[in-house]
GUVOPA-376026 format. One record per residue: chain; x, y, z of N, C-alpha, C, O, CB in turn. Coordinates in Angstrom, 3 decimals. Glycine has a CB too. Layout:
N
 ch      n.u      n.v      n.w     ca.u     ca.v     ca.w      c.u      c.v      c.w      o.u      o.v      o.w     cb.u     cb.v     cb.w
  A        X        Y        Z        X        Y        Z        X        Y        Z        X        Y        Z        X        Y        Z
...
***
This chain:
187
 ch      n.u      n.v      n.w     ca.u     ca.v     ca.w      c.u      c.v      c.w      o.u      o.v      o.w     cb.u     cb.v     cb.w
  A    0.864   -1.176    0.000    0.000    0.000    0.000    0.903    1.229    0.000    1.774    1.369    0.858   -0.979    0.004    1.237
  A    0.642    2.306   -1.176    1.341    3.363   -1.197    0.642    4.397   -0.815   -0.571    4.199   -0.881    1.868    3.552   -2.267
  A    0.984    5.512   -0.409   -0.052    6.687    0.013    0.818    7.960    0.241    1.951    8.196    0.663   -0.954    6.314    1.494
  A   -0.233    8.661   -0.231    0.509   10.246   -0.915    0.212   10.717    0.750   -0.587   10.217    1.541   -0.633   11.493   -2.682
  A    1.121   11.810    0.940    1.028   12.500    2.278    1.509   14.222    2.148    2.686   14.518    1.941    2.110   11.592    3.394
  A    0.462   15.236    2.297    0.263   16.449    2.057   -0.708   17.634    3.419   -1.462   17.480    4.380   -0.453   16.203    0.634
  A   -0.216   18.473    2.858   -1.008   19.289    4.250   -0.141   20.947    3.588    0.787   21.266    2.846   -0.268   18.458    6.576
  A   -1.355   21.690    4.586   -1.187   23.180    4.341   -1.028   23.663    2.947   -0.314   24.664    2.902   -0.037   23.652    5.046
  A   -1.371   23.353    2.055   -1.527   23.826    0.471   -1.618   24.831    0.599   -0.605   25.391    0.179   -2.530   23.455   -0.431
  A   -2.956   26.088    1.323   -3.167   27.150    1.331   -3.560   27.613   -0.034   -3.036   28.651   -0.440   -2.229   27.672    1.888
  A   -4.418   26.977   -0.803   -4.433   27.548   -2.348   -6.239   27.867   -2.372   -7.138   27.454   -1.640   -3.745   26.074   -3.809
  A   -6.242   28.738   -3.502   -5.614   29.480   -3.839   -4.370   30.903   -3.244   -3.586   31.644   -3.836   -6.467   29.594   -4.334
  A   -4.764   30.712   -1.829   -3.663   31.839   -1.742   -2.347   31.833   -1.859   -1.888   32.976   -1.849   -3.673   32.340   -0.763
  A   -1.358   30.780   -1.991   -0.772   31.149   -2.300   -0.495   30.668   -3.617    0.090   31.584   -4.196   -0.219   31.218   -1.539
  A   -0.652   29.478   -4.540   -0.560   29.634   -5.990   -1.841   29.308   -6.357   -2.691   29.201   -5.472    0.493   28.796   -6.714
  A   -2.132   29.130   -7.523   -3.324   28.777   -8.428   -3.299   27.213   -8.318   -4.175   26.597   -7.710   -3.167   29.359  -10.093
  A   -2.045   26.500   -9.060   -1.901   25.290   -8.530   -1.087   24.749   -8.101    0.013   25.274   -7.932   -2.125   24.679   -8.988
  A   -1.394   23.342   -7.737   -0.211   23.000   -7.466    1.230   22.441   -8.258    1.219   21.785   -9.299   -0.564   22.336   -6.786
  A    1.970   22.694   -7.806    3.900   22.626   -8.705    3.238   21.493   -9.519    2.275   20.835   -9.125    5.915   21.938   -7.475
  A    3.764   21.370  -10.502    3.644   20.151  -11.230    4.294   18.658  -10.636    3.922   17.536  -10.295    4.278   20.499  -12.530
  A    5.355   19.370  -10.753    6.755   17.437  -10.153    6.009   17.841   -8.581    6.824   17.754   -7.662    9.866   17.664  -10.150
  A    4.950   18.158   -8.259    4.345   18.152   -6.291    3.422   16.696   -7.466    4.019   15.627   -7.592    2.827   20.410   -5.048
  A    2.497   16.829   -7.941    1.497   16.025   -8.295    2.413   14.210   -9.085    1.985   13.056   -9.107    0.438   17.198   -9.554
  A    3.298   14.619   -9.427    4.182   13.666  -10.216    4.732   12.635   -8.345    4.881   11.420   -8.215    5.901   14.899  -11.451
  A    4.786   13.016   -7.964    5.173   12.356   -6.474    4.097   11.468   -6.508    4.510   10.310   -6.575    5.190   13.389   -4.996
  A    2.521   11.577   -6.482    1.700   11.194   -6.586    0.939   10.021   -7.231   -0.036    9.369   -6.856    1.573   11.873   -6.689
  A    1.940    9.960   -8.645    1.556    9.033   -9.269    1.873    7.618   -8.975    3.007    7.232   -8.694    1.841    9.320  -10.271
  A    0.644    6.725   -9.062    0.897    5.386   -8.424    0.085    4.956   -6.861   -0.586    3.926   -6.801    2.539    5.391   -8.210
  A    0.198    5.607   -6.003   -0.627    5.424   -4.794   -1.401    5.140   -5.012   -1.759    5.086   -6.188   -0.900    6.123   -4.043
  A   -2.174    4.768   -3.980   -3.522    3.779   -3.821   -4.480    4.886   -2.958   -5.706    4.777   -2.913   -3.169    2.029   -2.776
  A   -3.723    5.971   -2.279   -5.032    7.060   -1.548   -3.648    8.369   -1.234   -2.421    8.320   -1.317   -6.166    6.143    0.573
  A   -4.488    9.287   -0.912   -3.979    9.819   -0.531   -4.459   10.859    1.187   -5.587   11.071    1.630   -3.732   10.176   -1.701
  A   -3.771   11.079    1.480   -3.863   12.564    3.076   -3.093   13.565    2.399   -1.988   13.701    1.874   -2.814   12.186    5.070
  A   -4.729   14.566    2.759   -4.428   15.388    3.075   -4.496   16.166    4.511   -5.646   16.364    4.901   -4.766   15.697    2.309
  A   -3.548   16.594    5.280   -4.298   16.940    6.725   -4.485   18.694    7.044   -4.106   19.351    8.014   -3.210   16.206    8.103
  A   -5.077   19.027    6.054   -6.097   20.371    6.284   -4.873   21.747    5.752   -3.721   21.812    5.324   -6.736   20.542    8.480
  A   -5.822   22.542    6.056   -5.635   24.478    5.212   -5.562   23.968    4.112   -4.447   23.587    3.755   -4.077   25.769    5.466
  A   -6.740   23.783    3.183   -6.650   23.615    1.717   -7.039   25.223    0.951   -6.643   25.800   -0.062   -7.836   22.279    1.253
  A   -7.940   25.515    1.957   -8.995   26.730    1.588   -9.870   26.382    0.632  -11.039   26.564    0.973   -8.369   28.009    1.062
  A   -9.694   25.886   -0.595  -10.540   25.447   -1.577  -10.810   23.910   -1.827  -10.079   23.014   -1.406  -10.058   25.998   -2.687
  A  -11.918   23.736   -2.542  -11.871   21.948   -2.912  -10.734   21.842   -4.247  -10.334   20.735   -4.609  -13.827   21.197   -3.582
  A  -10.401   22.757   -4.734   -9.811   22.613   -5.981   -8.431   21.759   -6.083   -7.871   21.272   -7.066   -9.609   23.961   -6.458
  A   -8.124   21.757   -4.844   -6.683   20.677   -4.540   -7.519   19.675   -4.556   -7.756   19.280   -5.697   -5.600   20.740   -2.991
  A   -8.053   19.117   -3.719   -8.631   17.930   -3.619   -9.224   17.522   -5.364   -8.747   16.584   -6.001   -9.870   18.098   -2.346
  A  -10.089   18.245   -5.785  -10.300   17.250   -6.814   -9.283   17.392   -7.995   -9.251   16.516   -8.859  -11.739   17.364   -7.332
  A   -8.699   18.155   -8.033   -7.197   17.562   -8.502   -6.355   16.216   -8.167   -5.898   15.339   -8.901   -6.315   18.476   -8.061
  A   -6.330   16.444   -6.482   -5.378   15.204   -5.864   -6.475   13.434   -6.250   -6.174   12.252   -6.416   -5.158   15.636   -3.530
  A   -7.676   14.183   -6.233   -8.401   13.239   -6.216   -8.874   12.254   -7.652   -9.526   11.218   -7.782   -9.357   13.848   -5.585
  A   -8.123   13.242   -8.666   -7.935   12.416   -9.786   -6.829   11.468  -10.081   -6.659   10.978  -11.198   -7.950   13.150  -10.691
  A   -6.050   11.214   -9.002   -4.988   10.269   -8.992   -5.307    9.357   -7.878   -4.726    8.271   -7.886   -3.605   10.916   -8.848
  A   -5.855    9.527   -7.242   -6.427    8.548   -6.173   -7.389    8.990   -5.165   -7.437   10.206   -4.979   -5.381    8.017   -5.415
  A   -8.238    8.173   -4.414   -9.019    8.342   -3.150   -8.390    9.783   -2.583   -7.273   10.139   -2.959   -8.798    6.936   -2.020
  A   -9.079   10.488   -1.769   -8.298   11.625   -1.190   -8.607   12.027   -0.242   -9.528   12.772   -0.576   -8.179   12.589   -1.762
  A   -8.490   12.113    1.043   -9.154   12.264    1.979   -8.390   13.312    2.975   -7.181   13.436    3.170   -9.461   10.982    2.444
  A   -9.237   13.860    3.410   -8.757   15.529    4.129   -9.407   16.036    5.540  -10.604   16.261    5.720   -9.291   16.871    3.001
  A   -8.348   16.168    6.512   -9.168   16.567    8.112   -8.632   18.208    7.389   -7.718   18.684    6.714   -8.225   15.752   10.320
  A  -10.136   18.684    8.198  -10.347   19.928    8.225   -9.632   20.548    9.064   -9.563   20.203   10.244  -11.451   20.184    8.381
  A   -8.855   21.788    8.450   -8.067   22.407    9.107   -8.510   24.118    9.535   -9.489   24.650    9.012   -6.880   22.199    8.305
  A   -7.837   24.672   10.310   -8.472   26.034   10.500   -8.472   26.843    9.567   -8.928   27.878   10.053   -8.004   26.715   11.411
  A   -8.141   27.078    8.084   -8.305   27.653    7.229   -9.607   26.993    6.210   -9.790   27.423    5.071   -7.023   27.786    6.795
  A  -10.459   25.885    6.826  -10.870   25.080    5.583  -12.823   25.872    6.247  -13.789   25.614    5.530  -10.310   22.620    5.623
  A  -12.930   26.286    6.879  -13.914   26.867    7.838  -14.810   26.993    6.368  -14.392   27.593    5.378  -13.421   28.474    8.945
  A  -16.094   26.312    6.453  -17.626   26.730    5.806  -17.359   25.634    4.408  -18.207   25.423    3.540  -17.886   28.909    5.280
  A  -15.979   25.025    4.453  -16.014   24.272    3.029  -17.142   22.466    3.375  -16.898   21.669    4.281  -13.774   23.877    2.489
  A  -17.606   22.412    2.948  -18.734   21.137    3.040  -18.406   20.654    1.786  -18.634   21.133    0.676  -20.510   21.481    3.208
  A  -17.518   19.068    2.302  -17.779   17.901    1.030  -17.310   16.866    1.996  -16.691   17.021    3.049  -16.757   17.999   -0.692
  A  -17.830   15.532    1.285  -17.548   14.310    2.308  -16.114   14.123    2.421  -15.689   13.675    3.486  -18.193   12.879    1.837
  A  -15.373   14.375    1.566  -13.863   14.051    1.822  -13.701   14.642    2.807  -13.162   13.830    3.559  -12.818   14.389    0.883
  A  -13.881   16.061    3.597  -13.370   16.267    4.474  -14.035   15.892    5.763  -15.129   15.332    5.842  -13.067   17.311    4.307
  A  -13.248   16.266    6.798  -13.756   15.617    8.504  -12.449   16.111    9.383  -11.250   16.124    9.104  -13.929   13.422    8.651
  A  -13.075   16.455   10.391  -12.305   16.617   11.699  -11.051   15.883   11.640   -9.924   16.335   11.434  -13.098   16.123   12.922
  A  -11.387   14.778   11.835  -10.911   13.334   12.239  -10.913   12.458   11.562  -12.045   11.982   11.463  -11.416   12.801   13.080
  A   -9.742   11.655   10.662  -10.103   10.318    9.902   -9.472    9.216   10.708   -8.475    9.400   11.407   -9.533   10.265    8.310
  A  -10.173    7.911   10.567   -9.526    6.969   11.311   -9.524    5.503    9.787  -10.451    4.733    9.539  -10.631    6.650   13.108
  A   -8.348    5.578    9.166   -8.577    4.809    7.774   -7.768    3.226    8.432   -7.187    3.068    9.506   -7.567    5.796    6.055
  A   -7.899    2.708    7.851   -7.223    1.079    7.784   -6.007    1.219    6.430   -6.312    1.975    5.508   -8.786   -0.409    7.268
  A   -4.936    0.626    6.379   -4.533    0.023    5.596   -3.437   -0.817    5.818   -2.472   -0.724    6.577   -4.436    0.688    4.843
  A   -3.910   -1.964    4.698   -2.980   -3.146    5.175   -2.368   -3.358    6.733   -1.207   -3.460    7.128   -1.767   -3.027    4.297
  A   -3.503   -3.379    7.358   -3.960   -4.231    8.550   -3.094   -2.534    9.812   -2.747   -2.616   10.991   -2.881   -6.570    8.566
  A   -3.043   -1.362    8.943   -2.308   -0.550   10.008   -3.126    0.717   10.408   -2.669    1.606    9.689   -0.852   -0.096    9.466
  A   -4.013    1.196   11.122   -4.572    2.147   11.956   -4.194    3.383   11.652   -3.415    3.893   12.458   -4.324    1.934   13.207
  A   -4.567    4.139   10.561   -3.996    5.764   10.338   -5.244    6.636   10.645   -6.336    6.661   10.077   -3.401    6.155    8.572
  A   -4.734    7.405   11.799   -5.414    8.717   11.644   -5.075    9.716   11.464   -3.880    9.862   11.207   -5.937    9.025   12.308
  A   -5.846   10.738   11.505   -5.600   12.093   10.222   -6.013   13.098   10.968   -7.158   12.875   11.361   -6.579   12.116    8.619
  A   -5.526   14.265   11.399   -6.382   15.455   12.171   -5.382   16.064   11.593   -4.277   15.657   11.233   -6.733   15.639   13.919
  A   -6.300   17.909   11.502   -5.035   18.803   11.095   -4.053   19.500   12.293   -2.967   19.980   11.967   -5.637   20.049   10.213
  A   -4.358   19.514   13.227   -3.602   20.708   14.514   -3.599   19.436   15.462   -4.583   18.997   16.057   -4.788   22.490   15.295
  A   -2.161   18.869   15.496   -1.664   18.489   16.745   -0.814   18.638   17.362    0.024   19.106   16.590   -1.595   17.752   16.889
  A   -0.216   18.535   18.693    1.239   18.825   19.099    2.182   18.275   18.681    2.286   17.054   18.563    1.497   18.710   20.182
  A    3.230   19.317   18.318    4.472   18.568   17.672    5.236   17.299   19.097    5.574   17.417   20.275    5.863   20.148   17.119
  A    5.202   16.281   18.166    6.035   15.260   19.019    7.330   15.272   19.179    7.917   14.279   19.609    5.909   14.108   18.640
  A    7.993   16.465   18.835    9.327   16.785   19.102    9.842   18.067   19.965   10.943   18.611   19.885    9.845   16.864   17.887
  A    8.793   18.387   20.775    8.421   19.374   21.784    7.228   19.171   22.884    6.927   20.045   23.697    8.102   20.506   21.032
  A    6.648   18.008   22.803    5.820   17.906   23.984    5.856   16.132   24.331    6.062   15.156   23.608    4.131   18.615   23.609
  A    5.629   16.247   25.414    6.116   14.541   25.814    5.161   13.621   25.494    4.037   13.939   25.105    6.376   14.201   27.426
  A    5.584   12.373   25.650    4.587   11.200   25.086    3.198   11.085   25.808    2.270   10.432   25.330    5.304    9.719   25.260
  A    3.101   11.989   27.379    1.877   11.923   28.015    0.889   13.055   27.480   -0.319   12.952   27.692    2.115   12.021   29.510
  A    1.366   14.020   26.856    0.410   15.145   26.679    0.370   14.506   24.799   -0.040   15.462   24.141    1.187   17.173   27.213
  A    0.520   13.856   24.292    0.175   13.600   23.133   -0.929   12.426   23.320   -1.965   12.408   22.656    1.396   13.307   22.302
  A   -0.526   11.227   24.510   -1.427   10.356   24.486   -3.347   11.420   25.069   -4.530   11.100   24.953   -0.620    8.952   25.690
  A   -2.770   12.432   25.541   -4.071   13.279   26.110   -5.163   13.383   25.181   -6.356   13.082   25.230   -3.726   14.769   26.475
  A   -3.988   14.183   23.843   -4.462   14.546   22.411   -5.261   13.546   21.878   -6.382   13.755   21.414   -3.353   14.773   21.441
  A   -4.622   12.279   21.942   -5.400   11.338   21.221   -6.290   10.979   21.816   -7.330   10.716   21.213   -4.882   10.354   20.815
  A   -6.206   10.832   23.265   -7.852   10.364   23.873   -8.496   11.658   23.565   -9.512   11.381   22.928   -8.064    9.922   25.802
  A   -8.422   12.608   23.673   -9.732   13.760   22.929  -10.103   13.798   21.549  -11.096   14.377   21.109   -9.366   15.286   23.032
  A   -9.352   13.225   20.957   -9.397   13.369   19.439  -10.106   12.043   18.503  -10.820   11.947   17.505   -7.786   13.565   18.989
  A   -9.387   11.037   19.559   -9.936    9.211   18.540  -10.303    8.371   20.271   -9.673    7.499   20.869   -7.709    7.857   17.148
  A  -11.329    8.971   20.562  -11.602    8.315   21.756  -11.886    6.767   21.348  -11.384    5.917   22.082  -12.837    9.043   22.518
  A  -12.406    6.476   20.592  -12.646    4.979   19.532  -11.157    4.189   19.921  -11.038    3.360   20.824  -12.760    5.422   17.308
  A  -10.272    4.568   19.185   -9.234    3.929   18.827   -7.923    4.445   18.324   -7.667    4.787   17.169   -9.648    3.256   18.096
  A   -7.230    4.450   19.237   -5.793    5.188   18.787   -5.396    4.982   17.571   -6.121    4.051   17.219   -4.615    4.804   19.531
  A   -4.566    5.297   16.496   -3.936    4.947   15.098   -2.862    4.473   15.412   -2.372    4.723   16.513   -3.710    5.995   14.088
  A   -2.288    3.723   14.561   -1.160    3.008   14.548    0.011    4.314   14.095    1.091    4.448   14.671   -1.351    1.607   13.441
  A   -0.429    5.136   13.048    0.321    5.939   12.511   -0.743    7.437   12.614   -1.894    7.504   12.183    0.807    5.298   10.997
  A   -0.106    8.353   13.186   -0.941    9.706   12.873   -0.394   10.751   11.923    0.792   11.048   11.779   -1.153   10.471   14.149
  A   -1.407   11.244   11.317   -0.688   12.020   10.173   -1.460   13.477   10.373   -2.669   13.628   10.544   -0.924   11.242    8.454
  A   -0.570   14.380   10.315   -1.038   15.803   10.800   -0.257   17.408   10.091    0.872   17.536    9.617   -0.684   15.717   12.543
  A   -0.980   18.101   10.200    0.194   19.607    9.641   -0.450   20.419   10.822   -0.963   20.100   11.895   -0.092   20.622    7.563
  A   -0.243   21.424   10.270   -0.675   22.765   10.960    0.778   23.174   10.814    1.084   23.870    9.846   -1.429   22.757   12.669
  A    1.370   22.936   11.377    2.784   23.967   11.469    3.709   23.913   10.478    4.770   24.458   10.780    3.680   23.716   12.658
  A    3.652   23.386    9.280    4.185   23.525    8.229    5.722   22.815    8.350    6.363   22.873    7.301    4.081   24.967    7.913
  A    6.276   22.271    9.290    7.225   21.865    9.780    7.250   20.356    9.395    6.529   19.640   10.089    7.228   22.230   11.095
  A    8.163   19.586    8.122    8.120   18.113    8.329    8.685   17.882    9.441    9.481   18.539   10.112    8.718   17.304    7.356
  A    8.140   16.760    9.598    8.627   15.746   10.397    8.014   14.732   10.563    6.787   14.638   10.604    8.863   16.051   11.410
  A    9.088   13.551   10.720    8.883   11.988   11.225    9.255   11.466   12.812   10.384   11.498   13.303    9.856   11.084   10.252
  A    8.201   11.051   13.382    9.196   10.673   14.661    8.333    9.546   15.012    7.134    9.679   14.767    9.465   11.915   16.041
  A    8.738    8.467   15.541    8.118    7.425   16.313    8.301    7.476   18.088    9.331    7.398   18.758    8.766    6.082   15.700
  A    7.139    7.608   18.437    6.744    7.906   20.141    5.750    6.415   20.503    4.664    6.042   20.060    5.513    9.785   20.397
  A    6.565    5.903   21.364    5.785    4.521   22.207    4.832    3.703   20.907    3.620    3.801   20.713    4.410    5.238   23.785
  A    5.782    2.945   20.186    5.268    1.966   19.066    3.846    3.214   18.008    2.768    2.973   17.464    4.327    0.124   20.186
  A    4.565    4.296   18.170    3.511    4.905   17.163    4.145    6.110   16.128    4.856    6.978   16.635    2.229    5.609   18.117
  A    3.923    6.129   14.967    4.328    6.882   14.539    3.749    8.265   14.225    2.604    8.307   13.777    4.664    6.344   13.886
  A    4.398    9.343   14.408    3.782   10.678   14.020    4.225   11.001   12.429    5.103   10.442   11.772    4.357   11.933   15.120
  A    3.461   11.924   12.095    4.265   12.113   10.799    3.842   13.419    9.863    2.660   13.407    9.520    4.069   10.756    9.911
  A    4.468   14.306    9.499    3.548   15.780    9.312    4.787   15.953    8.321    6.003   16.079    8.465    3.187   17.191   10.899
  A    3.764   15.892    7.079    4.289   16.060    5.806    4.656   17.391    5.266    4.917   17.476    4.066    3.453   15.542    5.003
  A    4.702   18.435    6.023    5.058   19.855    5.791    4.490   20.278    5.337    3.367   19.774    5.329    5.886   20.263    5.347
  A    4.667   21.428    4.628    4.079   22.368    3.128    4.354   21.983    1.451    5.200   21.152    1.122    4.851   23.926    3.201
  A    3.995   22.295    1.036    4.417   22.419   -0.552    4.648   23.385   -0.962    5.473   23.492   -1.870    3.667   22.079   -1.455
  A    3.967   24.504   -0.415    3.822   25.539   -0.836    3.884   26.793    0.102    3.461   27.856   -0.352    2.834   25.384   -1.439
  A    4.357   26.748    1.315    4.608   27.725    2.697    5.713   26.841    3.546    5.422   26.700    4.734    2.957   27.993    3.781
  A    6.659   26.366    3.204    7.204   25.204    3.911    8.044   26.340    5.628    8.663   27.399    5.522    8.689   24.127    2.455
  A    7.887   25.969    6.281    8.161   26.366    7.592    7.612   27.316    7.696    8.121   28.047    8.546    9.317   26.513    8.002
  A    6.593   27.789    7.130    5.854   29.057    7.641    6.014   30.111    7.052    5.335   31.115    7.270    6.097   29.413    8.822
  A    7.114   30.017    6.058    8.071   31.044    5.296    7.319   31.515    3.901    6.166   31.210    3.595    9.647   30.262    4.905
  A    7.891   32.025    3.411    6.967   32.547    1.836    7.266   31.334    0.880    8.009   30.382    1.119    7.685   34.289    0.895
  A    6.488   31.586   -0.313    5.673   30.963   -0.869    7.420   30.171   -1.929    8.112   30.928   -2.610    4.137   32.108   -1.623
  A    7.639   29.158   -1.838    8.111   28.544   -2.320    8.019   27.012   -2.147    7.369   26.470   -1.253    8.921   29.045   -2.233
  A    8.862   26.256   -3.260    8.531   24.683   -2.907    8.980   24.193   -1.488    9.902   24.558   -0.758    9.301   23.688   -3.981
  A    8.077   23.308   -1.360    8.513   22.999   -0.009    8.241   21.655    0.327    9.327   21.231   -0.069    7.910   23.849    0.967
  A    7.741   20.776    0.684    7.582   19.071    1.514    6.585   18.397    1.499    5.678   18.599    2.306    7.689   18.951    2.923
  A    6.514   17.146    0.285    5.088   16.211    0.945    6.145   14.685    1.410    7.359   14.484    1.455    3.374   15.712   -0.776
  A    4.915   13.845    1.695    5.487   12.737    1.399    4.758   11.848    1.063    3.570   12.071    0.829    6.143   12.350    2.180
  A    5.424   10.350    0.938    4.877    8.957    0.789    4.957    8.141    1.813    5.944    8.153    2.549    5.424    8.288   -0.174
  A    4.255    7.581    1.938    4.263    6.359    3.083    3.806    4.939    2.603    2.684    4.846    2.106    3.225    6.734    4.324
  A    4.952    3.325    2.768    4.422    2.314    2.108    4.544    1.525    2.865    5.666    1.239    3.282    4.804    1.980    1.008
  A    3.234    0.796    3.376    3.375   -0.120    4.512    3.038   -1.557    3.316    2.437   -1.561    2.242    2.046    0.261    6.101
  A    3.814   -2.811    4.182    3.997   -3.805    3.827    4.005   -4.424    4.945    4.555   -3.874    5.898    4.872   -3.913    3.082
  A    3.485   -5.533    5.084    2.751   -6.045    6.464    2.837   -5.057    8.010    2.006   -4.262    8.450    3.544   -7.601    6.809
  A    4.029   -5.431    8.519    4.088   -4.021    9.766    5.463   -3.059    9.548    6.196   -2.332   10.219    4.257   -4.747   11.688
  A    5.380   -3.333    8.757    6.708   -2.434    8.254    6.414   -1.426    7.703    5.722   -1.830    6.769    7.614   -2.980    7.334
  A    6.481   -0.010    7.611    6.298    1.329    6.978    7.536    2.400    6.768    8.164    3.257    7.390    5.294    1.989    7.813
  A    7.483    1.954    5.846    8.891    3.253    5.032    8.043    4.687    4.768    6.915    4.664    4.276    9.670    2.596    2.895
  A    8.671    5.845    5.124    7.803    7.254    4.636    9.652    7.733    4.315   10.808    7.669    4.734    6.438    8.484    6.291
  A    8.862    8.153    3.385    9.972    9.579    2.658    9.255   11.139    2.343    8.278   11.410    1.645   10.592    9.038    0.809
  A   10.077   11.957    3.083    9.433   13.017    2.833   10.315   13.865    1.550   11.499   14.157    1.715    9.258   13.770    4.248
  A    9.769   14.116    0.613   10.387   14.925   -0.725   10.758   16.570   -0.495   10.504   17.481    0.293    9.147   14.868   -2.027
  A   11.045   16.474   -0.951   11.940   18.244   -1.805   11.522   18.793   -2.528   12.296   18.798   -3.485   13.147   18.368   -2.617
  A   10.439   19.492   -2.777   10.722   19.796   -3.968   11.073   21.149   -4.494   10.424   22.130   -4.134    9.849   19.395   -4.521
  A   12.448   21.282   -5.648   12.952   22.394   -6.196   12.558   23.050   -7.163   11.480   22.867   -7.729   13.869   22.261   -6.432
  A   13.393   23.887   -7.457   12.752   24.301   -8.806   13.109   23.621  -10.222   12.753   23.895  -11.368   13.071   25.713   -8.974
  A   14.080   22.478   -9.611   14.130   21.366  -11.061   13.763   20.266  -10.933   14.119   19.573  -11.885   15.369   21.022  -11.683
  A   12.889   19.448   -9.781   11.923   18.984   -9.806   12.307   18.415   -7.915   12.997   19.166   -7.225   11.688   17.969  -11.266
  A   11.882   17.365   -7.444   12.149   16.606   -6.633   13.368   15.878   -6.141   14.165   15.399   -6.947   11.515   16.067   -6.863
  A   13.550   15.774   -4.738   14.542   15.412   -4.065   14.504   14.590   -2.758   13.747   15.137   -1.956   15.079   16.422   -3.906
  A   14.892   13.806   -2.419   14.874   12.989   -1.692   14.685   13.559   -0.002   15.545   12.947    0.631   16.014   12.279   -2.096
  A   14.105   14.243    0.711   14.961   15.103    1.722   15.187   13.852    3.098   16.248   13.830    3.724   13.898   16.822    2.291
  A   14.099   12.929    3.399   14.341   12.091    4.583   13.642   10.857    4.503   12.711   10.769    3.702   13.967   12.753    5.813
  A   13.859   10.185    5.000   13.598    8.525    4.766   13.404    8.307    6.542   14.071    8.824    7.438   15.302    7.402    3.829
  A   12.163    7.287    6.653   12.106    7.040    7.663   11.740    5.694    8.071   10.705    5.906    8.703   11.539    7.828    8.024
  A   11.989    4.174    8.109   11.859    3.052    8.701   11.132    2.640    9.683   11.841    2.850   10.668   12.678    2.815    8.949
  A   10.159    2.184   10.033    9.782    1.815   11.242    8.804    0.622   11.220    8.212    0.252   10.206    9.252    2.944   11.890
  A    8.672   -0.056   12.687    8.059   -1.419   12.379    7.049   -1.319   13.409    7.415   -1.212   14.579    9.058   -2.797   12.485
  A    5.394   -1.349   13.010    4.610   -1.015   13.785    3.962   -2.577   14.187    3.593   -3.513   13.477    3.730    0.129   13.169
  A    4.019   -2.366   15.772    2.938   -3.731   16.045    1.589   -3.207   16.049    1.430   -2.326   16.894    3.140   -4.578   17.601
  A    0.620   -3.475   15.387   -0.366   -2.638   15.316   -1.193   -2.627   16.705   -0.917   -3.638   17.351   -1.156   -3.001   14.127
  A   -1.867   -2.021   17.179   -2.901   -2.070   18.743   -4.151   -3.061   18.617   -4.926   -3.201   19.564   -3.719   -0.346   19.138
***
């Protein structure tokens, strides 16, 4: 199972669309996350012509109504627990007890095996107590900064094993920026 991983687009404000080699990352997956500030549906049914697409509403997405989006996604794949919210605490600044808080307010149901999130425009990968976090940056505002290329990623789980790479992208196309390994026992 392959799966596209995106967040904070901010479009139209800040481009019309999205980079081209951003959508070329894309090709091949089986679904994709998005985790919120889209502002418009117009990413989505773009993203959504390359695969499933699914999007937690973020604080910029306010009055947009379509089923792809939601608060909260809680998806399956290949037997691994992903959920999706847009605004969570970075797991590289707050400890493993005030994140497990987050998640009991957020997936009172059922924790995810893997959570996938933006808001702060900041990639990052980190694994906290058999779980992985994972916040695919910007594309298009990457650290908060002006409008240039900036970070999605992929994620490919194969039984409990999940590789994510988060990309680059320049102005001559894509780049490798981080690779991340991890072996989830699922809950």
């Amino acid at each position: 199972m392959k799966i596209g991983l995106i967040a904070d687009t901010h479009m139209p404000g800040t481009i019309d669309a999205l980079w081209p080699h951003a959508s070329s990352v894309f090709r091949g997956v089986d679904m994709i996350l998005h985790a919120g500030d889209l502002h418009t549906l117009d990413i989505v049914d773009h993203l959504s012509e390359m695969a499933p697409t699914y999007v937690s509403r973020g604080n910029g997405d306010v009055g947009i109504e379509d089923d792809r989006l939601q608060e909260t996604w809680m998806l399956e794949a290949s037997g691994i627990q992903i959920g999706m919210i847009h605004h969570f605490p970075s797991p590289a600044r707050k400890p493993p007890e005030h994140l497990e808080r987050y998640l009991n307010k957020h997936f009172p149901e059922q924790h995810p095996d893997v959570l996938v999130y933006g808001h702060t425009h900041l990639e990052d990968v980190r694994s906290v107590n058999n779980r992985l976090f994972i916040n695919p940056g910007s594309p298009t505002l990457p650290r908060n900064q002006s409008l240039r290329p900036g970070t999605l990623g992929v994620m490919e789980i194969e039984a409990n094993h999940i590789h994510t790479r988060l990309m680059q992208l320049t102005d001559q196309g894509v780049e490798e920026h981080e690779q991340f390994a991890a072996h989830i026992h699922p809950r």
